[in-house]
C-alpha positions as CSV (number, residue, x, y, z in Angstrom):
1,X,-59.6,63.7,-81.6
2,X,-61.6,61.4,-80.7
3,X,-63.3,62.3,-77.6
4,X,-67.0,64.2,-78.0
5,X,-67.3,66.8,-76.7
6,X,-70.7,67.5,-76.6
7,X,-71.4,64.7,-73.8
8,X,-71.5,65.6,-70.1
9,X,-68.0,65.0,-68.7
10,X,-68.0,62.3,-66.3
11,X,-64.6,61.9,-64.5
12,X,-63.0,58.6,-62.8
13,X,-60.1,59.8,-60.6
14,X,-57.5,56.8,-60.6
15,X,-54.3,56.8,-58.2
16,X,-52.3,54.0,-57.6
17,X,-49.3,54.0,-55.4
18,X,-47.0,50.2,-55.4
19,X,-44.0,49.2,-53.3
20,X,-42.7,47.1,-55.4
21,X,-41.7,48.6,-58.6
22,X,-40.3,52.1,-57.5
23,X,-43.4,54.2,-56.3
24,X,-41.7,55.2,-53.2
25,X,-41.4,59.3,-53.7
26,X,-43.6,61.1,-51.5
27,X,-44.8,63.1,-54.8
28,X,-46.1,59.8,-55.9
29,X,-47.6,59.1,-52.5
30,X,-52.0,58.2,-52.4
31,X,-52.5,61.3,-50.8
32,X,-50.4,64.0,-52.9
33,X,-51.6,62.0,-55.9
34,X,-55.5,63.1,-55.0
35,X,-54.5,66.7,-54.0
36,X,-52.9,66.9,-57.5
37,X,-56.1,65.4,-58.9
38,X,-58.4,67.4,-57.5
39,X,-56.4,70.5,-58.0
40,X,-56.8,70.1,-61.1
41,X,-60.9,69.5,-60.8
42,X,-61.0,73.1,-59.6
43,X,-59.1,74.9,-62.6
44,X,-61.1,72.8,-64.9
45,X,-64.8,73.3,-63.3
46,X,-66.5,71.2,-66.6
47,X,-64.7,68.0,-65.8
48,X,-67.5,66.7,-63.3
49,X,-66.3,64.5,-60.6
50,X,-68.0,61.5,-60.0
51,X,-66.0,58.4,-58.8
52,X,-62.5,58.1,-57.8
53,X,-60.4,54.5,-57.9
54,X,-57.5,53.7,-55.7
55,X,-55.0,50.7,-55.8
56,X,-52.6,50.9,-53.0
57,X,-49.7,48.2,-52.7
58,X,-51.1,47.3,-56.7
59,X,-47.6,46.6,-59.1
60,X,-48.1,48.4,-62.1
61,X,-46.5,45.8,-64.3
62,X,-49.9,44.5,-65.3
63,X,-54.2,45.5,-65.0
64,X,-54.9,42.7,-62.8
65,X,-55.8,45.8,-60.3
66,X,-59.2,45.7,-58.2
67,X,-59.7,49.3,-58.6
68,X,-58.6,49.8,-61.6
69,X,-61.3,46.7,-63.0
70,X,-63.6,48.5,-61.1
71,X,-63.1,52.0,-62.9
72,X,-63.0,49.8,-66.3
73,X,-66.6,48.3,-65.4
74,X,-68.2,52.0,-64.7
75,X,-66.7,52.7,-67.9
76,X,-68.3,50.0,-69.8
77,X,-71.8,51.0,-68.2
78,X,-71.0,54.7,-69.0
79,X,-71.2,55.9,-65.6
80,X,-67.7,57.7,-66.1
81,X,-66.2,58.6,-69.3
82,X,-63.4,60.7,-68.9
83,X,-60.3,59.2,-66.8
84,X,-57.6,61.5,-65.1
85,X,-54.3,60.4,-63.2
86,X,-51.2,61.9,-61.9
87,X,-48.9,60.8,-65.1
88,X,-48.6,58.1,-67.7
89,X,-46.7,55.8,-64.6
90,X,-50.2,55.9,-62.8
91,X,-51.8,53.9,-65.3
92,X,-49.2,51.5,-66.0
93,X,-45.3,50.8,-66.0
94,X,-46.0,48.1,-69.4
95,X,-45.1,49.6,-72.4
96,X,-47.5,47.1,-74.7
97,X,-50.8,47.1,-72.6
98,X,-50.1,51.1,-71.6
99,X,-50.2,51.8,-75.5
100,X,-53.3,49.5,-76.2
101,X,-54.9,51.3,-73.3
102,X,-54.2,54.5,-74.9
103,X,-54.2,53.6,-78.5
104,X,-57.2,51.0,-78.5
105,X,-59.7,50.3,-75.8
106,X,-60.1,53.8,-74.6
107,X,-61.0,55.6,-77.9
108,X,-62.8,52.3,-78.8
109,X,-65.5,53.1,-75.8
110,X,-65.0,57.0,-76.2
111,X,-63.1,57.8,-72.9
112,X,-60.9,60.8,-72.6
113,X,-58.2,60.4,-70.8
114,X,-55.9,63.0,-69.1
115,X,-52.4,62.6,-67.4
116,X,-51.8,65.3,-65.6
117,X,-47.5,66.1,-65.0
118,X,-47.3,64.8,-68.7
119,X,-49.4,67.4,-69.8
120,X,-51.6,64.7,-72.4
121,X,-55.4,65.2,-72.8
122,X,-56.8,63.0,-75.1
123,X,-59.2,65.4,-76.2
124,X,-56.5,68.1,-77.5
125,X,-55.6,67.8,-80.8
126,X,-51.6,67.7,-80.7
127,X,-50.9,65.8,-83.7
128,X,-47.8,64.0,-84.5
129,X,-45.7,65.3,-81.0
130,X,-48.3,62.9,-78.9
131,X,-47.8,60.2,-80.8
132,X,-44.1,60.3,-80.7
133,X,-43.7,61.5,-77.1
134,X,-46.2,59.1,-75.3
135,X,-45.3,56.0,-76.5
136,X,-41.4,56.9,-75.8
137,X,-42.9,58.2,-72.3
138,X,-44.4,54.6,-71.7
139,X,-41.5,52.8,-73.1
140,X,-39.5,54.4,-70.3
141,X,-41.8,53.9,-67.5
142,X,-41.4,50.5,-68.6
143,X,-37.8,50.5,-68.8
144,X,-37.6,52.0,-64.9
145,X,-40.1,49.5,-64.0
146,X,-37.5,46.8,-65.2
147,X,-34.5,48.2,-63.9
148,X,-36.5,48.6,-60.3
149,X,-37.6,45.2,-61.1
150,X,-33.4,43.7,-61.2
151,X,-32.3,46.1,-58.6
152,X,-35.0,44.7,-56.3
153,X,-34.3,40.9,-57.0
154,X,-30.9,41.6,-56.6
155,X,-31.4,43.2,-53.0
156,X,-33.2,40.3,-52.4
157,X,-31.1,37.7,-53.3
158,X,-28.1,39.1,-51.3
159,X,-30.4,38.9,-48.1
160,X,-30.9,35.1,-49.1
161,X,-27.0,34.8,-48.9
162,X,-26.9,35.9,-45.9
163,X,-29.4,33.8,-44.3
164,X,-32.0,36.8,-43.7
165,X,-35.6,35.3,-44.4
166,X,-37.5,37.6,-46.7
167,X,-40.4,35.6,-46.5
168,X,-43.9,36.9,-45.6
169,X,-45.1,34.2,-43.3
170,X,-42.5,32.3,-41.2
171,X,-42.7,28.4,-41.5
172,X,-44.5,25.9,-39.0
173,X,-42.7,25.6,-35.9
174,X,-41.1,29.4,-36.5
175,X,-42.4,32.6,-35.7
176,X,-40.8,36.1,-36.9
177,X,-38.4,37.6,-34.5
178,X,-40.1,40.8,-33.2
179,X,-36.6,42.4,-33.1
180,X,-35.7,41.7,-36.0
181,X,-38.3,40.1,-39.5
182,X,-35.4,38.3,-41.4
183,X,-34.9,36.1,-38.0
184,X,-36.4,33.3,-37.3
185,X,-37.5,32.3,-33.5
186,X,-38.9,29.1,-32.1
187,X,-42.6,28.9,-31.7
188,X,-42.2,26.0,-29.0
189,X,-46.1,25.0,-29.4
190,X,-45.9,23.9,-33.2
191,X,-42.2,23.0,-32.5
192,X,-43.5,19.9,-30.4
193,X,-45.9,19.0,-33.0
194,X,-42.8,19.0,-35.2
195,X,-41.0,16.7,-32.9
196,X,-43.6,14.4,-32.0
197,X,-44.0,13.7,-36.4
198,X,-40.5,12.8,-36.6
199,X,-40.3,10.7,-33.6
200,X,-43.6,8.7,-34.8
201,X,-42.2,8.6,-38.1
202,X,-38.5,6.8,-36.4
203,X,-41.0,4.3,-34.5
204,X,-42.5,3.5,-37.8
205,X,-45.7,5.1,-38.1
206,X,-47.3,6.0,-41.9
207,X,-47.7,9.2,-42.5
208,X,-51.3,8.4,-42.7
209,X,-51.3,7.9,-39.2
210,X,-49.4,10.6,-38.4
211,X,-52.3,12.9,-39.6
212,X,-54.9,10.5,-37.7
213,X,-53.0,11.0,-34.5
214,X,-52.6,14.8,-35.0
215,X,-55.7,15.3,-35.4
216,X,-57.0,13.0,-32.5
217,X,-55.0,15.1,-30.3
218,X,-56.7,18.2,-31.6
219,X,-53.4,20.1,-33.6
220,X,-54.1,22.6,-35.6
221,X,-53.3,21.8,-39.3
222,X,-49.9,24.8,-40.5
223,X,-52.7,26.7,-42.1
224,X,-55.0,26.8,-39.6
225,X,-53.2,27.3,-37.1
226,X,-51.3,30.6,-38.9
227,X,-55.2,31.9,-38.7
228,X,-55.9,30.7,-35.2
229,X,-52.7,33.2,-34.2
230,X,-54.4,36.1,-36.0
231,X,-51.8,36.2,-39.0
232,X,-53.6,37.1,-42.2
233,X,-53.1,34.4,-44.2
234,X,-54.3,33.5,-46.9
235,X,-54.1,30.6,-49.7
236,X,-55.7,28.2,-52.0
237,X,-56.5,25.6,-49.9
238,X,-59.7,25.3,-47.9
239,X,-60.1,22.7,-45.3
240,X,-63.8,23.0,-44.7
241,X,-65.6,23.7,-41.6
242,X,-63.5,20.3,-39.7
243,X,-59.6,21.1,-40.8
244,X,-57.9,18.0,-41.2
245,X,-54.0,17.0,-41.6
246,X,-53.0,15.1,-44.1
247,X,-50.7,13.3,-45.4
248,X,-49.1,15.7,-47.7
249,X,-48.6,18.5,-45.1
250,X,-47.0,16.0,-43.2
251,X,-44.7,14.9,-45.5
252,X,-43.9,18.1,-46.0
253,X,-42.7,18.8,-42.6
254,X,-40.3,16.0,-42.6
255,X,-38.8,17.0,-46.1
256,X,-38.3,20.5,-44.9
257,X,-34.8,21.6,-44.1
258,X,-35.9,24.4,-41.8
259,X,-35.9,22.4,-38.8
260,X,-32.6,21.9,-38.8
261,X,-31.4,25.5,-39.0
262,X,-31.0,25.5,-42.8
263,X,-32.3,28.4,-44.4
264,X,-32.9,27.5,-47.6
265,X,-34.8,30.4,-50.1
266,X,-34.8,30.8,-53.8
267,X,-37.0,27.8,-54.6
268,X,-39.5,29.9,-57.3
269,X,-38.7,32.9,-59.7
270,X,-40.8,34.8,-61.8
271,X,-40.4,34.6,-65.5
272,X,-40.8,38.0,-65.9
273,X,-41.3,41.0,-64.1
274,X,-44.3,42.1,-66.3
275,X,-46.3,38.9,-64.7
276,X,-47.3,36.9,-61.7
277,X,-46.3,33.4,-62.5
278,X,-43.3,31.7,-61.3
279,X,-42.2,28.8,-62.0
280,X,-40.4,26.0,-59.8
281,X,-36.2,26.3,-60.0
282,X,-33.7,23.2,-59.3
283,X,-33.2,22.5,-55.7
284,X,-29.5,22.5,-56.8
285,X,-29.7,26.1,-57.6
286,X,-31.9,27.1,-53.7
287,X,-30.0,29.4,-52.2
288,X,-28.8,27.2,-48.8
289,X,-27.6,28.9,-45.3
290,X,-26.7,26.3,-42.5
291,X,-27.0,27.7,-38.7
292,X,-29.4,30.8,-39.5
293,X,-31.6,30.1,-36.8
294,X,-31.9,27.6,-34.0
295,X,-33.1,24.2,-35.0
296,X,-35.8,22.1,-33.9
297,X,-34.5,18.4,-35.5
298,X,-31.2,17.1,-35.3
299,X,-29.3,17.2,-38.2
300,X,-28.9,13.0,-38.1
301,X,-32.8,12.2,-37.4
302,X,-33.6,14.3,-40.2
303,X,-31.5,12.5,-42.3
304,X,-32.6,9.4,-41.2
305,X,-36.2,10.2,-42.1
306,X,-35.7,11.5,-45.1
307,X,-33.8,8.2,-45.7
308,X,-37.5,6.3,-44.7
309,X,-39.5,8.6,-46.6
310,X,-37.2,7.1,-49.9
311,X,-37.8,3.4,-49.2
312,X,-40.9,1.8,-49.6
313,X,-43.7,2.1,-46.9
314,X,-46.5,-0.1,-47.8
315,X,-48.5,-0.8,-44.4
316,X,-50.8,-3.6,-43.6
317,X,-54.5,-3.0,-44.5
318,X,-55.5,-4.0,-40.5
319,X,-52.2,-1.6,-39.6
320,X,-50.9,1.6,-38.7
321,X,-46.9,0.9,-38.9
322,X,-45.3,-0.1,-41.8
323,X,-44.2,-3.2,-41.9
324,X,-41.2,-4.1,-39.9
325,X,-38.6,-5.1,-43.0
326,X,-40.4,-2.6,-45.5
327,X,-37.5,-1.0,-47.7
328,X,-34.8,-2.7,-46.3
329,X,-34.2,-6.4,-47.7
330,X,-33.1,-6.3,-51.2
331,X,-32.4,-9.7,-53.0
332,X,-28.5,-11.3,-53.3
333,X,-29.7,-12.0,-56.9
334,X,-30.7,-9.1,-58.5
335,X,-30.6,-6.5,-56.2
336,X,-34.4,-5.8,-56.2
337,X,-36.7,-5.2,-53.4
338,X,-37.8,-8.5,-51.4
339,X,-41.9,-8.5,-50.9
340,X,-43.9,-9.4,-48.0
341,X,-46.3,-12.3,-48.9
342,X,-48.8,-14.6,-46.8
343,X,-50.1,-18.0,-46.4
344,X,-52.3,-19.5,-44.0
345,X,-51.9,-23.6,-43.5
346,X,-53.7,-25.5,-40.8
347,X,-55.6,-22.5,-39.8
348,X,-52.3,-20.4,-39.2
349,X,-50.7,-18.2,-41.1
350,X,-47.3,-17.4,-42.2
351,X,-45.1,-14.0,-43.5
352,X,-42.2,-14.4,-45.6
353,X,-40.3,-12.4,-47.8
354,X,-39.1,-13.4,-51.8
355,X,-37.8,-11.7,-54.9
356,X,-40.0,-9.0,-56.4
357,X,-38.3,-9.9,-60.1
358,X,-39.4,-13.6,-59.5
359,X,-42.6,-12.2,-58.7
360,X,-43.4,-10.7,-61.7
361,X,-42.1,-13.5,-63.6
362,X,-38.9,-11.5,-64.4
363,X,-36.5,-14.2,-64.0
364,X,-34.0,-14.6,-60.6
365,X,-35.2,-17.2,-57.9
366,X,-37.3,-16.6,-55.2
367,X,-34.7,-16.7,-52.5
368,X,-37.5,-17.2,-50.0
369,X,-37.5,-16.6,-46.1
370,X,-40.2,-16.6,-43.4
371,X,-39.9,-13.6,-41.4
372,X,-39.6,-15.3,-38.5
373,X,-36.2,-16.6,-39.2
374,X,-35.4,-13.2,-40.6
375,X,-36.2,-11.7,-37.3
376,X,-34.2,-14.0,-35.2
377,X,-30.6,-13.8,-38.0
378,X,-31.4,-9.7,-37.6
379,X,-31.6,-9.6,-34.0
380,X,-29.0,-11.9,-33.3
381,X,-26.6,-9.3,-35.5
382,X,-27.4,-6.5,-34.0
383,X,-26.7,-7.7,-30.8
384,X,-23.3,-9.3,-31.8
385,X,-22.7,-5.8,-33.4
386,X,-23.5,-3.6,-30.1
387,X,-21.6,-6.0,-28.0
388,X,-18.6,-5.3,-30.2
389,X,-18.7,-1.5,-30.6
390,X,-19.1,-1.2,-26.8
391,X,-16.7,-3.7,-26.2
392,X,-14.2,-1.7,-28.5
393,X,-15.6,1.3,-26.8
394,X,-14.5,0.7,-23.6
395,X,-10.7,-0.3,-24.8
396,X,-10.3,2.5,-26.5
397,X,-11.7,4.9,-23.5
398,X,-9.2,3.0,-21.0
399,X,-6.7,4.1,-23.6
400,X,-6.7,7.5,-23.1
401,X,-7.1,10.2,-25.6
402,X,-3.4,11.0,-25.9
403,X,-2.0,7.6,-25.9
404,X,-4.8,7.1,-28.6
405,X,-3.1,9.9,-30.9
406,X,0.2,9.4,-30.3
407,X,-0.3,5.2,-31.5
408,X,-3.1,6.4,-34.2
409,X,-0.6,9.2,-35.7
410,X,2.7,7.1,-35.3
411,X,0.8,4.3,-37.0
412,X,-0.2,6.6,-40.0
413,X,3.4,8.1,-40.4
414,X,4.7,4.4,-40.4
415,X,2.4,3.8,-43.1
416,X,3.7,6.9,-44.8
417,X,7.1,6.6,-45.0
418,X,6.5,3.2,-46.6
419,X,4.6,4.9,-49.0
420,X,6.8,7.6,-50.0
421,X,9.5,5.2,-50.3
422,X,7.9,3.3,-52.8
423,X,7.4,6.0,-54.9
424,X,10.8,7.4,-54.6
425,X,11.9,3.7,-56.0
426,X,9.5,4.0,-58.9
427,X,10.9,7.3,-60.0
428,X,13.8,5.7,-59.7
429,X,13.1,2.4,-61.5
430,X,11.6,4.6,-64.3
431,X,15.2,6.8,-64.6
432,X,17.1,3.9,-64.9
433,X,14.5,2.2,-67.3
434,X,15.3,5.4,-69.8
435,X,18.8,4.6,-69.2
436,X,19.0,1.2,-70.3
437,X,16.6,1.6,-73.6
438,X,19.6,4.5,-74.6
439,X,22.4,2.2,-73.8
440,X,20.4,-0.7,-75.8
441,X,20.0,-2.9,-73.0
442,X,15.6,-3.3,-73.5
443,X,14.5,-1.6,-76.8
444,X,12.1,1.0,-77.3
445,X,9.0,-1.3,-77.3
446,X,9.8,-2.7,-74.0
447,X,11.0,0.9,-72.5
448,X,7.0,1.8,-73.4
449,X,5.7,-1.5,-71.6
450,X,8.1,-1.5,-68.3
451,X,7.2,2.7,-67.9
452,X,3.7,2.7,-68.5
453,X,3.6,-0.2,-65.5
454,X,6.2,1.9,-63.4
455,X,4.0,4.8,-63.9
456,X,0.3,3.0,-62.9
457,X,2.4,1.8,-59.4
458,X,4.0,5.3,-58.6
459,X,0.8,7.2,-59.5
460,X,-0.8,4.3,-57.2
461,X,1.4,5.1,-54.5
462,X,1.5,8.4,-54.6
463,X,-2.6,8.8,-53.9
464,X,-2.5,6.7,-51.2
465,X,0.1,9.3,-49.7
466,X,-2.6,12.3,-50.4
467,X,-5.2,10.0,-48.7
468,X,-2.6,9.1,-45.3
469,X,-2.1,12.7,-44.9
470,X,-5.3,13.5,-45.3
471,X,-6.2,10.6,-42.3
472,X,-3.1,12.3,-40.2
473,X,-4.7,15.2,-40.7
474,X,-8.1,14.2,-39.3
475,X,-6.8,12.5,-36.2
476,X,-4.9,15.3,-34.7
477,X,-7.8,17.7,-35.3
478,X,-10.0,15.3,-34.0
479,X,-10.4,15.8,-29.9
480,X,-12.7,13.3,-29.0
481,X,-12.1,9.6,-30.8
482,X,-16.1,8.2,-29.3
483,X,-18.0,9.5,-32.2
484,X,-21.1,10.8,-32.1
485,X,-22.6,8.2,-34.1
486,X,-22.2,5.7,-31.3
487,X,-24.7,6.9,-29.5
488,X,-27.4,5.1,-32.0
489,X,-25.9,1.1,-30.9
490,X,-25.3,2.4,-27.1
491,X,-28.9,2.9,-27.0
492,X,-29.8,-1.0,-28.1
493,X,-26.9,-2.6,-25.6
494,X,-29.6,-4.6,-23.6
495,X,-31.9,-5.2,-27.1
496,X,-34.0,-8.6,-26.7
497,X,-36.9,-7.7,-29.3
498,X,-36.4,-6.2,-32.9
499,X,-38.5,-3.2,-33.7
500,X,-38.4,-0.9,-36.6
501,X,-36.9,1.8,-34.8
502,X,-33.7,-0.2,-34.5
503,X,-33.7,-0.8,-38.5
504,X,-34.3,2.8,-39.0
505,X,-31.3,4.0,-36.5
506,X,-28.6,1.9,-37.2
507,X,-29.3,-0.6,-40.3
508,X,-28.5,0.7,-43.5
509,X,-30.3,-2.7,-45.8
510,X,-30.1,-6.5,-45.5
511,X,-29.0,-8.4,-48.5
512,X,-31.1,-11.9,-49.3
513,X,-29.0,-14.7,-50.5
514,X,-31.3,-17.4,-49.0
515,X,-32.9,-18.9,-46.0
516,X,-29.9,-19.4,-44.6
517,X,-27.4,-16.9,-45.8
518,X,-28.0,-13.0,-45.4
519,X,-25.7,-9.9,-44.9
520,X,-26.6,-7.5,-42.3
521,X,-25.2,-3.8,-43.9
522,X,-25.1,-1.3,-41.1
523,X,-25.1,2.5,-41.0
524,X,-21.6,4.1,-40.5
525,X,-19.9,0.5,-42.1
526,X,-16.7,2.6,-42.5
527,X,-16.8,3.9,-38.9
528,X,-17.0,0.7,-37.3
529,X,-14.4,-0.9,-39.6
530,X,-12.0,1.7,-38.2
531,X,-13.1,1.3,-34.6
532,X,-12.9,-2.4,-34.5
533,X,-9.2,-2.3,-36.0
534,X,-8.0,0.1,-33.7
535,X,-9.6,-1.3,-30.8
536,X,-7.8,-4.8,-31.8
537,X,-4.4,-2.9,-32.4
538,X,-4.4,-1.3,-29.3
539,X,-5.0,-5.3,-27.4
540,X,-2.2,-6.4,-29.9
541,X,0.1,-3.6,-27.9
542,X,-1.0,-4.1,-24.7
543,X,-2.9,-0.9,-24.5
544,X,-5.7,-1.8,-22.7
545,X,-4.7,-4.1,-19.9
546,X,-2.1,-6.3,-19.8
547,X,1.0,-6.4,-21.2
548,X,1.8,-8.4,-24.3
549,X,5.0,-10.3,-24.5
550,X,6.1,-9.2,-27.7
């Protein structure tokens, strides 16, 4: 014993009730926990009470407690020292720091301690059956913590695969359904603000200016404005007395799959259950539901800016856009970045574009180009492109859907009877090939040679037949042959200026060979291919107007 008894007791009355790792019988409950307390003050008249401590909502996985630090401080000034709780569970659920509580710190600064249901009183001498029994009492309460702990993440994690949001705050632009917390609903005001930073961001503002704007307009930083709607929330960050946006919050609204239905949870786990720190996991292992709630960005635009946020967005020190070409032109000779360079003769100055590699003394040429003549060979592409698509637009529309599928499917099984025919002729080839080494007509050396070529072709053939089925397939599911992604050159059909916006929507990068030679690569290169060669079959057929005389 190491309690003395000759000193006035002093009590502390601790109770501590958590959510989180099981405390959810009513015996275990605040208020039954301080009826049981002072129950016991009553049959033992010398304990005197003078303080009691309550942590409600506190896990007790670790001491990081507010009341608890509290009853530990009026300890260590020896305004209480005698402690008395509920049970062993009360104090803590971890095995180690419950037994260097109990074993350690609380003898070391003379406090008895008393757990009620488990019968313990520090100040009884029980010999060997309390130190056996506690510490296997605490190694269970640990034990339960843990499996609550599992059983808990598991709970959660099966919400996350269903696309419930667990979260505690919903993110800008959301709000939490009112009918139902693990739905998310549009809050229309931040949903604008959303909008309006991806639409800059498409005309070719920095993020920089992004913020500048926002704030000029007087939005609400996400943080602030979570406040400003009365939600308690709380984090790290301070803003000041003037909250600002900046560039980072911004950036990581248009990186943020939520605004276009996604739900995507998972991104942090703790290490353990026994502490507070998490660590970051692999984006490849987020748990990912499409269509969870309804989305305030496209699915394309977002893609498209999280294409611009990847390429490289220097603006002008005396600008707010980025440059016009920035992240797109990338040399014919090594496949670098081209950069932006000036030069002022005669009092006037002139852009051009040449070879980062050469820059830096690297090797490659310059492959130099004023930007004017860049501008004019880009704009005079893009218009030759948009008068195409809509010129094959219209021929396929005056087509008609059905005569569209009946030419498009025909063609395809055309295509794959040929196919199937060649590799019914290698198996054959490669029969009689066996055939002729037995009979001695090739030898064995020239058997291997001839069958190993055979065998290349037929395998050739026969994945090209997986790949026109596959195409069949897609064209009699498909019900309208105008894609979607049309819409993006349709919008630039009477285009006499280039702008940034164009780049963004429909070039994918410009290759630099020279002043005179550069390849325009647009977005959805495989689309168009098709589109152009059907819309020129269908005038080789006399589809779309007149006749043809074959």
């Amino acid at each position: 014993m190491y309690f003395q008894t000759t000193k006035q007791i002093l009590c502390g009355d601790y109770v501590r009730l958590s959510r989180e790792d099981g405390d959810k019988l009513e015996s275990d409950s605040i208020h039954n926990q301080k009826e049981l307390i002072a129950d016991y003050h009553q049959k033992h008249p010398e304990l005197k009470y003078v303080q009691e401590y309550v942590d409600d909502g506190f896990s007790g996985t670790d001491f990081d407690r507010p009341g608890f630090k509290r009853m530990m401080d009026d300890a260590g000034k020896g305004k209480i020292n005698c402690i008395i709780v509920k049970d062993l569970s009360r104090l803590g659920r971890n095995y180690i720091e419950t037994g260097r509580y109990l074993e350690r710190i609380f003898p070391s600064m003379g406090i008895r301690f008393i757990a009620i249901n488990d019968h313990y009183d520090s100040a009884e001498q029980n010999g060997d059956s309390d130190q056996i029994i506690i510490p296997f009492k605490n190694l269970i309460n640990d034990a339960y913590c843990r499996d609550i702990s599992i059983k808990i993440r598991s709970q959660l994690d099966v919400k996350r695969k269903n696309g419930q949001f667990i979260g505690s705050f919903a993110g800008y632009g959301y709000l939490k359904d009112p009918q139902d917390k693990n739905h998310l609903v549009v809050d229309e005001y931040a949903a604008n603000i959303v909008r309006l930073i991806f639409k800059w961001k498409l005309d070719g503002m920095s993020s920089q200016h992004i913020a500048a704007q926002l704030d000029e307009m007087g939005a609400l930083p996400p943080l602030e404005y979570k406040r400003m709607c009365g939600l308690n929330f709380n984090s790290g960050f301070r803003a000041g007395k003037n909250p600002k946006w900046s560039v980072v919050s911004v950036n990581r609204i248009m990186r943020n799959e939520l605004y276009t239905g996604v739900m995507a949870q998972g991104k942090r786990k703790k290490i353990t259950y026994k502490l507070k720190e998490s660590h970051a996991v692999d984006e490849r292992d987020w748990i990912k539901v499409p269509g969870t709630h309804d989305a305030i960005i496209p699915r394309p635009v977002f893609d498209q800016v999280q294409k611009l946020l990847e390429l490289d967005t220097r603006t002008s020190p005396d600008e707010d856009t980025v440059y016009l070409f920035s992240g797109f032109l990338q040399c014919g000779g090594c496949g670098q970045n081209m950069v932006k360079r000036c030069s002022c003769k005669g009092g006037k100055k002139y852009h051009y574009y040449h070879c980062s590699t050469y820059k830096n003394g690297d090797g490659c040429s310059s492959h130099l180009i004023s930007e004017s003549r860049l501008t004019q060979a880009v704009l005079a592409a893009v218009q030759n492109q948009v008068a195409l698509l809509m010129d094959a637009e219209k021929i396929i529309a005056a087509v008609g859907q059905n005569a569209q599928e009946d030419y498009s499917v025909k063609a395809v099984d055309t295509q794959l009877l040929k196919l199937e025919e060649e590799v019914n002729r290698y198996q054959d080839l490669k029969t009689h090939l066996y055939e002729d080494m037995q009979e001695g007509v090739i030898s064995r050396e020239e058997f291997k040679d001839l069958n190993s070529r055979f065998t290349k072709q037929m395998k050739a053939s026969q994945e090209k037949v997986v790949q026109m089925k596959e195409k069949k397939e897609r064209l009699l599911s498909q019900k309208n042959e105008l894609q979607p992604w049309l819409e993006g050159f349709r919008e630039y059909r009477s285009i006499d200026h280039l702008e940034r916006k164009v780049l963004t929507s429909i070039v994918d990068h410009i290759t630099v060979n020279g002043k005179d030679n550069i390849e325009i690569h647009f977005r959805y290169e495989d689309e168009i291919r098709e589109l152009l060669q059907r819309s020129e079959e269908y005038k080789r057929i006399g589809f779309a107007g007149e006749e043809s005389e074959a």
